[in-house]
N, C-alpha and C positions, 0 to 999 in steps of 0.2 A: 598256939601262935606259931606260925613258922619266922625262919629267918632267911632273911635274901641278901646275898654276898654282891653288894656292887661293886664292879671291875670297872679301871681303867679303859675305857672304848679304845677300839682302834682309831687315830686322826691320820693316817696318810700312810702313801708305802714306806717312806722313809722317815718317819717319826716315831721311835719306839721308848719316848719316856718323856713326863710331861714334870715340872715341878709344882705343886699345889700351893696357888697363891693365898686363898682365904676359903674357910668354909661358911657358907649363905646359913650352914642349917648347923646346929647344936644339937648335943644327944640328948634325947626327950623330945627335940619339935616332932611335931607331928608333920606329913609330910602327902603330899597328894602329889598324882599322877604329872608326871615331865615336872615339877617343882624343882628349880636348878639347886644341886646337894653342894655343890662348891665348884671353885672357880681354878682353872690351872691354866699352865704358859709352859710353852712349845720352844723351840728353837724359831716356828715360822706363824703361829698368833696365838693369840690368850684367845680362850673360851670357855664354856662352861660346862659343867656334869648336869646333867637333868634327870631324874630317877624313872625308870621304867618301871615303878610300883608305887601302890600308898601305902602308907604305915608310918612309922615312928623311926627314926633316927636312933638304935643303940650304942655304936662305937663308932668313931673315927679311928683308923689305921695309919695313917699319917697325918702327920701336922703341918702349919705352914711352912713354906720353903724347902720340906723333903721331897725328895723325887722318886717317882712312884714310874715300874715299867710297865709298858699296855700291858693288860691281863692281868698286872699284879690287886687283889680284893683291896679297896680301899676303902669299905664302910660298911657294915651292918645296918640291913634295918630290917624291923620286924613289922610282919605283914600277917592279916586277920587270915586263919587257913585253920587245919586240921592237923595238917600233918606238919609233924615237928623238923623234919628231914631240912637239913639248911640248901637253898636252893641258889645256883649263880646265875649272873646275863653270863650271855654266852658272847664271845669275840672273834669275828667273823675275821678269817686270815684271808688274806690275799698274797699270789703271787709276786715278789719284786723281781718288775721288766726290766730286762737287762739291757742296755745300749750296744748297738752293732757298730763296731768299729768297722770302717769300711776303707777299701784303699783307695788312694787319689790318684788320678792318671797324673803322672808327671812329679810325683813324690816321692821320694824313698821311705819305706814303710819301716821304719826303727821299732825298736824295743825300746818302751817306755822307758827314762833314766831311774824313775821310780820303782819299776818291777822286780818282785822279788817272788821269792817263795810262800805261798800263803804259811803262814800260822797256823798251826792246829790248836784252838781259842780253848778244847774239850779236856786238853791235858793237864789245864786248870780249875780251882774251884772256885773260883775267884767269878763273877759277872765284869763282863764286859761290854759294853750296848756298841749298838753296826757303829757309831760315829767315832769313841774312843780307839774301836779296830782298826777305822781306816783311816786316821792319825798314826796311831802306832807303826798299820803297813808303810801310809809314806815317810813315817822318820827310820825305817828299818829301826824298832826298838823291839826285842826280842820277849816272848815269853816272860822268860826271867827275870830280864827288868822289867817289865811289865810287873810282874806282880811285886817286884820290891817298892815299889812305888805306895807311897800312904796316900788312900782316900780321904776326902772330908764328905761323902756321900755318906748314907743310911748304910751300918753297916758296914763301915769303912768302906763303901763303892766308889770304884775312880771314876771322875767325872770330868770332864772337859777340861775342864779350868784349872783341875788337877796337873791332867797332862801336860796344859801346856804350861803352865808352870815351873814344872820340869824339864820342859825342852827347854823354855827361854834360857833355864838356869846354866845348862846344857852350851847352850847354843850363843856364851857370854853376855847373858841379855835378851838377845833379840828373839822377839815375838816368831813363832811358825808364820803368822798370819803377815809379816812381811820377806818373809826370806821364800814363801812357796803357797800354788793354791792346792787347798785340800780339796781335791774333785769327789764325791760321791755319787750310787747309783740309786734312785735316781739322783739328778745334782738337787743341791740347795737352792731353795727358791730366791729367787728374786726379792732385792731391795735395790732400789737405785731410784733415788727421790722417792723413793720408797721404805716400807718394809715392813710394818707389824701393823698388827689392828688385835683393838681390843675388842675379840667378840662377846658381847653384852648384853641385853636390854637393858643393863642400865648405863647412865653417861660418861662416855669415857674420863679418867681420871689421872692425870698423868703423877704418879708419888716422886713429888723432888723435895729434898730440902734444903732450907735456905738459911744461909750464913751472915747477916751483917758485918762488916770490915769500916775501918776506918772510912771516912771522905765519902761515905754515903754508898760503897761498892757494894754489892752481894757476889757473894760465890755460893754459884746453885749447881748443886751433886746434877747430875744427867741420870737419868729415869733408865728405868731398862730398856725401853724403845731406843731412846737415843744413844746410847753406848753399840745396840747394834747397828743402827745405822753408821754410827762413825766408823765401828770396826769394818763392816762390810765395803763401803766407803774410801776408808785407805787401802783394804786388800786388793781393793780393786787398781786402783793405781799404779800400786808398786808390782801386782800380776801383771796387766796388760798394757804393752806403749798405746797412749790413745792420740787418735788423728781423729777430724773431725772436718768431713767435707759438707760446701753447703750448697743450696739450689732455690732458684727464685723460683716459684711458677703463679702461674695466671690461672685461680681458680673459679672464673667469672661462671663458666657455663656451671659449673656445681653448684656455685651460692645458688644461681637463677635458679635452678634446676629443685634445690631443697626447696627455697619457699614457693617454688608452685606446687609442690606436692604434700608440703609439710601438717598445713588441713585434715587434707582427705587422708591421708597417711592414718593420720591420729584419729579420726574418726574411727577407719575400717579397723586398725589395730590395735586402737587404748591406748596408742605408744607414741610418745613424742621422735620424730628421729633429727639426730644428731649430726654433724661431721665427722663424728668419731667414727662408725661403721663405716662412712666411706674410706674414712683412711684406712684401718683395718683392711677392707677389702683391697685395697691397692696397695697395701705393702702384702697380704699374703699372694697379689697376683707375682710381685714383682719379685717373690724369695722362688715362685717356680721357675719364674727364670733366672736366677741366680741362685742355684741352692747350696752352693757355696759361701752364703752368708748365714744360713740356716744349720751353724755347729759350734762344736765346742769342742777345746784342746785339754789333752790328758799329756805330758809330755814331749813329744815328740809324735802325740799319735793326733791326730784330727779325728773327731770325731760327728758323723754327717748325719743330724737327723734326720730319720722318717718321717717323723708329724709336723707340722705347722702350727707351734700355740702359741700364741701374739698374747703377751701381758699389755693390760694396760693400764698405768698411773693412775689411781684417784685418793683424791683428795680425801682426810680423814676432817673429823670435826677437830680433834688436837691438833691442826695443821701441819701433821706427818702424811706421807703416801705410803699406798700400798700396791700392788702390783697384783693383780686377781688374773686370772689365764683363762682367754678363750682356743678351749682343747678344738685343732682339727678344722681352725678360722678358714682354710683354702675351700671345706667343704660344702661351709654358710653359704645362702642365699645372702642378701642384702637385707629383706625381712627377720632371715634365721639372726645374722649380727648384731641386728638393730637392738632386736630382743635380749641378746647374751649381754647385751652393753647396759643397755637400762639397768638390767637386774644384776647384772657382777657392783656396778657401780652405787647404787640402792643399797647393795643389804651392805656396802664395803660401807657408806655412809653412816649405817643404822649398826654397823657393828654385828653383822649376818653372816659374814663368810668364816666356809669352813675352812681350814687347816689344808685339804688337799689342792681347794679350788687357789692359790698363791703357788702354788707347783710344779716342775715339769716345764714351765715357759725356754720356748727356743729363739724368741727377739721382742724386743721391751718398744710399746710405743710412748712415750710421756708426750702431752700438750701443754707445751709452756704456755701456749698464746691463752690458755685460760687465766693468766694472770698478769695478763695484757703486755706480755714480751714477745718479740718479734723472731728469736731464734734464741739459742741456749745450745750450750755445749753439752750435754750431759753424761752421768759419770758410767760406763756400761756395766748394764747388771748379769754379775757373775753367775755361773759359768756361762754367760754367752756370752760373744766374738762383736754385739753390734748394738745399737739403741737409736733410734730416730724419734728425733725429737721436731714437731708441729708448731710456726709459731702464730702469731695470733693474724686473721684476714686483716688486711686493710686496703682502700681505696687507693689508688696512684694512679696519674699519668702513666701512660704508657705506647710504646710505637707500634703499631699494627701494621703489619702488610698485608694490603689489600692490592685489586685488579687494578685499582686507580692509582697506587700508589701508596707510599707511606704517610699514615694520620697519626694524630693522638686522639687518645681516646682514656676514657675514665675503667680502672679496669679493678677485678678486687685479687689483689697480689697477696701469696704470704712464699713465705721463708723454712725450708726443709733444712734439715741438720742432721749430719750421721756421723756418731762416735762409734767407731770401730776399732780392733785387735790389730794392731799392725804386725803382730808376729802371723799370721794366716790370711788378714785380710789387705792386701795393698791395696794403695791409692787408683787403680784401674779400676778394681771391683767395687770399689768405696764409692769410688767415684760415677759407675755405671747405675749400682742399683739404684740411690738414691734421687740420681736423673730417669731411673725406669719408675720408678712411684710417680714422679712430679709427672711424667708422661702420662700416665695412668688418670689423674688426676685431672690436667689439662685438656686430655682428651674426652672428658665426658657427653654424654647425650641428652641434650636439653629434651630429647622427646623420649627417655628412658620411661618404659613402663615398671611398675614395683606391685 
């Protein structure tokens, strides 16, 4: 019988340790092919281990709640062979992209208030994963203290929560997560009306527990979703002043325009198509013309993305969101979008998506009007500068100019909303792009071919 070493998978460029929530399989199950071997939770979704062998279950290496770093063997199992030689998966690295800081015409280019001299992390014996480093770099906390610092990790490893623990304690109380944003490369994905997903086949389950109190109250503990939404939630606030410009437009020739095509559409493609893709397409027509909405702030530095990935809001079955990212949206077709929407939105439902696919977003679209609101303020998801939020179509009177003059007319109106960074983004540019979308929009071609 030989033995096969399962490793922690790689789940993203920026995720290098996962905490292992429950194990599916016990030592002695026997085990077949992708059979999920246990279930773990990321910083950015729960998903599952699936085995890339059959055989038998010998050792579990860690237990619930320890946290295990990619690569690190986290189970035995013994598989029918010859050769006794213990064998590992192997885990495929990838480069982490670094973002180009780039200068702005009409800017003075500062030195980050944050920058310092990197750390040489090597001079200790101590592990330290990229996130607790780059906490440490922005609190300037040294080596030294660094490792005077006690773990409650495996192996006294300092964990997040460690750290900041000791900064609050540090810092009279207050949390890092309101006095500064921790930017990372790449940054932290998105949550804003958003944020985790339980990837599963089976039903998502949210673990709260519940308190009886006097007068019939409960006090219910908050699930780990919900604690990082709140944290993500307030950081957001107390990082960026938010303004919040809005815009009617007349989306009549689109409405028309969908349902005369929406048939044959679904016919030639399998695919229902939505308004979602068209907005998508018109907020990434409208960040190439303003690609100054298209960044994110490290200090004093602006930072201007290259790519275009438009996250979009869906709805979980726990009636949390999540925020799934269509990489390189300016590049789509209307067809290509149509497609990336159905299925980011599907498997977010079905509890499908991976760990990478919530990543790397450079502007957040949320649709309130799916829950039959007409605009919404909403809250912008860090690190990005901006969030437009869609509200729901409706029917209005409305004034027309026409060659004859001014009529009313029945028209199908909705309501654009954009929370944006006032530290980078003023009220001109706020106030332009979100009039460049409605543009976009307004101006459709009822005799568009797809």
């Amino acid at each position: 019988m030989a033995q096969y070493e399962l490793l922690l998978p790689k789940m993203g460029e920026s995720v290098a340790e996962a905490t292992v929530i429950k194990w599916v399989k016990q030592p002695g199950d026997s085990i077949d092919l992708d059979d999920t071997i246990l279930e773990i939770a990321t910083d950015k979704v729960d998903s599952e281990v699936p085995s890339p062998v059959a055989g038998k279950l010998v050792k579990q290496l860690f237990a619930a709640d320890e946290v295990a770093q990619v690569g690190d063997v986290i189970a035995i199992i013994e598989t029918e062979g010859r050769d006794d030689a213990t064998t590992k998966a192997t885990v495929a690295e990838k480069p982490i992209a670094e973002e180009k800081i780039e200068t702005i015409p009409g800017i003075e280019q500062l030195p980050s208030e944050n920058a310092n001299v990197a750390t040489d992390f090597s001079a200790s014996e101590r592990f330290y994963s990229p996130l607790v480093k780059s906490i440490a770099a922005q609190e300037n906390i040294s080596l030294a203290e660094l490792d005077a610092i006690k773990g409650s990790g495996a192996d006294g490893r300092l964990t997040k929560d460690d750290l900041l623990v000791y900064i609050a304690d540090n810092n009279n109380g207050e949390s890092i997560s309101k006095t500064k944003t921790v930017v990372l490369t790449p940054p932290a994905p998105p949550i804003s009306q958003i944020v985790e997903n339980k990837v599963s086949s089976a039903p998502v389950v949210n673990k709260t527990s519940t308190t009886s109190v006097s007068g019939g109250d409960e006090i219910i503990e908050m699930d780990r979703m919900r604690k990082l939404i709140a944290d993500h939630m307030v950081m957001s606030k107390t990082t960026s002043p938010h303004v919040t410009s809005f815009v009617e437009a007349d989306v009549t020739n689109m409405v028309l325009w969908r349902n005369k095509v929406k048939n044959s559409f679904e016919k030639r493609e399998n695919e229902k198509i939505t308004f979602t893709p068209i907005f998508v397409e018109a907020v990434a027509k409208a960040i190439k013309d303003f690609p100054m909405i298209n960044v994110s702030v490290n200090g004093t530095q602006i930072i201007k993305k290259r790519d275009i990935n438009i996250g979009m809001a869906a709805a979980l079955p726990s009636g949390n969101l999540i925020v799934p990212v269509i990489r390189n949206a300016d590049q789509l077709n209307l067809v290509g979008l149509t497609k990336a929407v159905n299925d980011l939105a599907a498997r977010a439902r079905n509890s499908k998506l991976k760990p990478d696919e919530t990543q790397g977003g450079t502007f957040t679209l949320t649709n309130v009007g799916s829950f039959g609101n007409v605009m919404g303020t909403p809250i912008i998801n860090q690190p990005q500068v901006a969030i437009l939020a869609v509200g729901a179509i409706k029917k209005k009177p409305a004034v027309l100019e026409t060659e004859h003059g001014d009529v009313i007319a029945i028209r199908h109106m909705m309501f654009l909303s954009l929370s944006y960074d006032h530290r980078v983004v003023d009220g001109s540019l706020g106030g332009m792009f979100v009039r460049r979308v409605a543009d976009y929009l307004e101006s459709w071609d009822l005799n568009r071919e797809i």
